[in-house]
N, C-alpha and C positions, 0 to 999 in steps of 0.2 A: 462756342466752338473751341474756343481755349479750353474749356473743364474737358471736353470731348477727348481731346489734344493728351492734355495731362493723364487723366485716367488710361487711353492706351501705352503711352509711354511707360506707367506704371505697372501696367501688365506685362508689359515684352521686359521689362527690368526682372519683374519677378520669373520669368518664364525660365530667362538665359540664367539667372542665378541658378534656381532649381537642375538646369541640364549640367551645372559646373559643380555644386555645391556636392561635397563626399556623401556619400550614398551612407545611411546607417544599419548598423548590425551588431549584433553582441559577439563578445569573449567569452568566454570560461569555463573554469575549470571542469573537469570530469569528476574530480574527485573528490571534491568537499574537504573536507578538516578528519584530518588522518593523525596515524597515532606510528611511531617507532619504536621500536624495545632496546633504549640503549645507544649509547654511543658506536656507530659502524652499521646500525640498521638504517637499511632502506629501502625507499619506497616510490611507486611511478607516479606522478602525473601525467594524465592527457591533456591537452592543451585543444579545446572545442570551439569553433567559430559558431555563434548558434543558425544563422542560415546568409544564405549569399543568392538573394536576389537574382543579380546580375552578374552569377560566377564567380571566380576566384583564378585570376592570373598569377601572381603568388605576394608573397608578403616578408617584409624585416621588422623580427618585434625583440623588443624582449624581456627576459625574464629573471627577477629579482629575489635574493632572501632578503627578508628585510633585514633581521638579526645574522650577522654573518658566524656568530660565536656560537649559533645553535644546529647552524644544516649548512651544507654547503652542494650545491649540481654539480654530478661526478658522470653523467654518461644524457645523451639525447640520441633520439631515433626519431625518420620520419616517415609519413605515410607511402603506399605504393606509388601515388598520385602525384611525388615532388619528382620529378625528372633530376632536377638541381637544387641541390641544398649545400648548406651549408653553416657552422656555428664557430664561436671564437675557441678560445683554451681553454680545457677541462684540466681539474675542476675547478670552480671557482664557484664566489655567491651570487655573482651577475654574469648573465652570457645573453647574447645577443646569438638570435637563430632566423637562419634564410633561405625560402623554396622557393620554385615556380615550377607552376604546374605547363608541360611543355604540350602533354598530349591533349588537353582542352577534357581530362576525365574527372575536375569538378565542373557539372552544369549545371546552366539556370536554374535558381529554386531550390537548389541541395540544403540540405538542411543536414546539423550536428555532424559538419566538416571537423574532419579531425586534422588539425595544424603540426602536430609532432606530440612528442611523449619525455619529458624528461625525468631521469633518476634522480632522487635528494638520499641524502645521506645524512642522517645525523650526528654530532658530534661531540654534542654537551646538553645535559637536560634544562629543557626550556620548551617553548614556545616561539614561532615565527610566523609572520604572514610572507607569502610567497604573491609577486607582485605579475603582473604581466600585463608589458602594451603595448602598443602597436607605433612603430615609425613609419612603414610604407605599406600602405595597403591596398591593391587595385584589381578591380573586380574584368570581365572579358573583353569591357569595352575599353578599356585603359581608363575607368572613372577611378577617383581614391574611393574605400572606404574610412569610413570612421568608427571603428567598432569600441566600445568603453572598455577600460580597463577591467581585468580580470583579478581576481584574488582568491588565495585556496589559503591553509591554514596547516600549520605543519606541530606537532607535539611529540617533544626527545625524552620516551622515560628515562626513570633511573635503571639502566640495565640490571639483570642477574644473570646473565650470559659469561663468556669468556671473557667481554669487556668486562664485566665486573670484578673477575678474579683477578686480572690486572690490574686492577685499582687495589684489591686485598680484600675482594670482596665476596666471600663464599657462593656459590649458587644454591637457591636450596635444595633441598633433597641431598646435596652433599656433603661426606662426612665431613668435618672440621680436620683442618691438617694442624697439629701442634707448631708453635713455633720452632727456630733454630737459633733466633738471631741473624741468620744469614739472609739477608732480602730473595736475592735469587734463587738460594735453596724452597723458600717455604714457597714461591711462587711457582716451582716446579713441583713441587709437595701437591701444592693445592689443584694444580692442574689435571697430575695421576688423580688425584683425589675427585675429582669434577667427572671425570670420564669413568672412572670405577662404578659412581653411583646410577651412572648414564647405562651401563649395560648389568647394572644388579650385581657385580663384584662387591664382596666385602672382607 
């Protein structure tokens, strides 16, 4: 009778955890390991739930560069579907981002929820992973979920753009500007000189 005893006990334990316990679901990224031209290029991440069960009432997560010296989030946008949003100060390499969906138009079962989209900017050549997790997340019935961190992959070339002239760095295709001596003079030199070869002047 005792064993009888225990064994249900044991059930109704596992049952009421199971109704409590954060519902599981994936993060991430849309965009995999992307590439920028240069310091000042940028590029979007989508930020994807990969499906929600039991809906999505909304969520506060957030989102990391690892390397702050290589990218830094300069803009976020969020889907039709956030009634309420909201994120901290741009730009920065960490910001934390907040929606809820008011009109109940993520349902049951949706699948490649899109959470938001933010812009990275790069700003020095290198390499970063770009982090992203979840602080609160609660599906229609006010359950948490628990969705695993997300990670995408960010690479800052060496420019040959405008940033590069800046640096003193010709772009190719254009002609070489002689020096002056004068800093400012040959950076304006080289700029005429960048745009000339841009519309085939010589």
């Amino acid at each position: 009778m005792r064993a009888i005893d225990l064994a249900g006990i044991l059930a109704f334990l596992m049952l009421a955890f199971a109704a409590i316990a954060p519902a599981a679901s994936g993060l991430a990224f849309d965009a995999g390991d992307v590439k920028v031209d240069g310091a000042g290029g940028t590029i979007s991440f989508p930020i994807v739930l990969d499906a929600v069960p039991s809906g999505l009432s909304g969520y506060n997560i957030t989102v990391a560069v690892e390397n702050p010296a290589v990218a830094e989030i300069v803009d976020v946008s969020y889907p039709d579907w956030a009634g309420i949003h909201g994120n901290s100060a741009l730009p920065s390499s960490s910001i934390w981002m907040k929606a809820a969906d008011l009109n109940d138009k993520v349902q049951t079962s949706a699948q490649a929820v899109t959470l938001g989209s933010i812009v990275v900017r790069g700003k020095s050549a290198g390499s970063s992973k770009i982090v992203v997790t979840a602080a609160t997340m609660d599906d229609d019935t006010g359950n948490g979920l628990a969705p695993g961190t997300g990670t995408g992959t960010i690479t800052v070339e060496a420019g040959t753009g405008l940033a590069g002239l800046a640096a003193g760095q010709p772009s190719a295709g254009a002609p070489a500007a002689s020096g002056s001596g004068n800093g400012l003079f040959d950076l304006i030199a080289q700029i005429i000189a960048f745009i000339k070869g841009l519309v085939g002047i010589r």
